[in-house]
C-alpha positions in Angstrom: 22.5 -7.2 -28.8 19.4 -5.3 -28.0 16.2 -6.0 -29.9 14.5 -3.9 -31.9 10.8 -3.7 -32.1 9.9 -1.3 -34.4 5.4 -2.0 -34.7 3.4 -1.5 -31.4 2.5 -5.1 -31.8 6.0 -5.8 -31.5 6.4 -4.0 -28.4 3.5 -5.2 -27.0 4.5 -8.5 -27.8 8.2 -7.5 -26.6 7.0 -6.3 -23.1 4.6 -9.7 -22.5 8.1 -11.8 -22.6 10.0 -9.3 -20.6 7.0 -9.6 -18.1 6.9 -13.2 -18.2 10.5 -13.5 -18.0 10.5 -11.6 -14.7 8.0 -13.6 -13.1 9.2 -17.1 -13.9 12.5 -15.7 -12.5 10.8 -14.5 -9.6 9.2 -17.7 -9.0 12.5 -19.7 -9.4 14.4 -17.5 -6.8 11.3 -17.7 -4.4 11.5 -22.3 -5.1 15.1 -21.8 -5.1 15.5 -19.8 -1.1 12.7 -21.7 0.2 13.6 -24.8 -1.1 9.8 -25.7 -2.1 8.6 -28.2 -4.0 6.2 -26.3 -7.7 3.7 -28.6 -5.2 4.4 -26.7 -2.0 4.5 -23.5 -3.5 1.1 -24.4 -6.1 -0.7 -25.6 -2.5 0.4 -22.1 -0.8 -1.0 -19.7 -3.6 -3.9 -22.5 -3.7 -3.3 -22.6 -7.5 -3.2 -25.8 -9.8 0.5 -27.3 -10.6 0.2 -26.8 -13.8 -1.0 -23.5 -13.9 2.4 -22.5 -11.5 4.8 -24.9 -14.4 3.2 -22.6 -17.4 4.0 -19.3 -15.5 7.5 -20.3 -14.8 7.6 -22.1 -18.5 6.7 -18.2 -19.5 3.6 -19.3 -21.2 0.1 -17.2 -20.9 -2.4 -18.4 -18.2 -5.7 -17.0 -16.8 -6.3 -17.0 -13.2 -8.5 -14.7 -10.9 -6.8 -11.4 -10.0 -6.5 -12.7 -6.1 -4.9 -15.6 -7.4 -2.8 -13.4 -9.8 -1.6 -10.6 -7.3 -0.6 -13.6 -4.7 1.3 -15.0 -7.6 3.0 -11.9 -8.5 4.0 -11.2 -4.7 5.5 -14.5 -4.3 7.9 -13.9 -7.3 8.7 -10.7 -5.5 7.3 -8.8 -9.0 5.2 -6.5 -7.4 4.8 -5.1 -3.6 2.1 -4.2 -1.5 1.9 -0.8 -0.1 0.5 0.3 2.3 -2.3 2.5 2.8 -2.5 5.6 3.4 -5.5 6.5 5.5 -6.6 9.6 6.4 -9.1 11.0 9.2 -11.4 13.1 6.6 -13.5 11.1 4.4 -16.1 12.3 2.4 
């Protein structure tokens, strides 16, 4: 059964689980194909283990934005695109 969320705050509160949801999934596929250790994978993004067993626990953590994005493109959540470079610039 769907949830209902009828305040913003319980939105906003929805849409932090969903997003914390997706990337502790993401994190578990990416441990699960590569067969990595939370160690291996902690050493590769250059993160603490703990912080990498709190994301995938679905808790809050605070790292730099580097750190984040790396995290984030590990648990396939996000993509980089590339850029688009034109010849005039200004």
């Amino acid at each position: 059964m769907p949830r209902v969320c009828l305040t913003a705050s319980q939105r906003e509160a929805a849409k932090k689980a969903d997003q914390a949801k997706a990337l502790a999934d993401g994190l578990m596929v990416h441990k699960a194909l590569t067969r990595s250790t939370f160690q291996d994978m902690a050493e590769q993004l250059n993160v603490d283990v703990k912080i990498l067993r709190k994301a995938i626990k679905g808790e809050q953590v605070y790292v730099p934005l580097e750190k984040a994005l790396n995290i984030l493109l590990m648990a396939g959540v996000v993509e980089m695109k590339k850029e688009r470079r034109s010849g005039n610039v200004q």
